[in-house]
C-alpha positions, 0 to 999 in steps of 0.5 A: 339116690334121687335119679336112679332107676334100676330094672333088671341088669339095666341102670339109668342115672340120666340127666343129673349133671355129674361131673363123675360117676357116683360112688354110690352107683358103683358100690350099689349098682356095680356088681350087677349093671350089664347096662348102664345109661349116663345120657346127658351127664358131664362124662365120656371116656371117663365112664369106659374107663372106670368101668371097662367091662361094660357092654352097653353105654347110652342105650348102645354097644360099646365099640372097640374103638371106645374101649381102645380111647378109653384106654388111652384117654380116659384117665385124662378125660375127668371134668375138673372145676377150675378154682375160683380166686377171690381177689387175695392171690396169696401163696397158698394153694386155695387162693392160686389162680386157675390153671391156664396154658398161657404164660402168666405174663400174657395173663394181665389185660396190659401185657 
């Protein structure tokens, strides 16, 4: 897996963008990582949250306070791509707009 480096205990999967966890990383790393480095990734309480036995995060202890967050937020803290319509906005699921809190009245540039 381009990326990866494992020494000993020590797993580092730095700067590659993503949006989660690889599940190869977990299946060949999982078992054995005591620390485990995502630094410039797309991540946070997300990583705490699928893995809630880790020790060290970012070359730092896990605090308390991360795992008492991640427990709260990190099931919701997942990084979603909003779908991206191309023009023909018909019923079905891959052509609806993104997701947006504004009612879709106030979504039309005349409103």
């Amino acid at each position: 897996m381009a990326g990866l480096v494992v020494s000993g205990t020590q797993v580092s999967y730095v700067g590659q963008d993503c949006r989660e966890i690889p599940e190869q990383l977990g299946r060949d790393c999982g078992h054995f990582a005591k620390r485990l480095d995502l630094s410039f990734n797309l991540l946070r309480c997300f990583v705490l949250h699928k893995l809630p036995h880790l020790k060290f995060l970012d070359a730092q202890k896990v605090t308390r306070q991360e795992r008492e967050e991640a427990l709260i937020r990190g099931a919701f803290m997942k990084v979603v791509k909003p779908m991206v319509s191309s023009g023909d906005h018909s019923a079905s699921p891959e052509h609806q707009l993104p997701y947006s809190p504004l009612p879709s009245a106030s979504r039309e540039l005349t409103s």
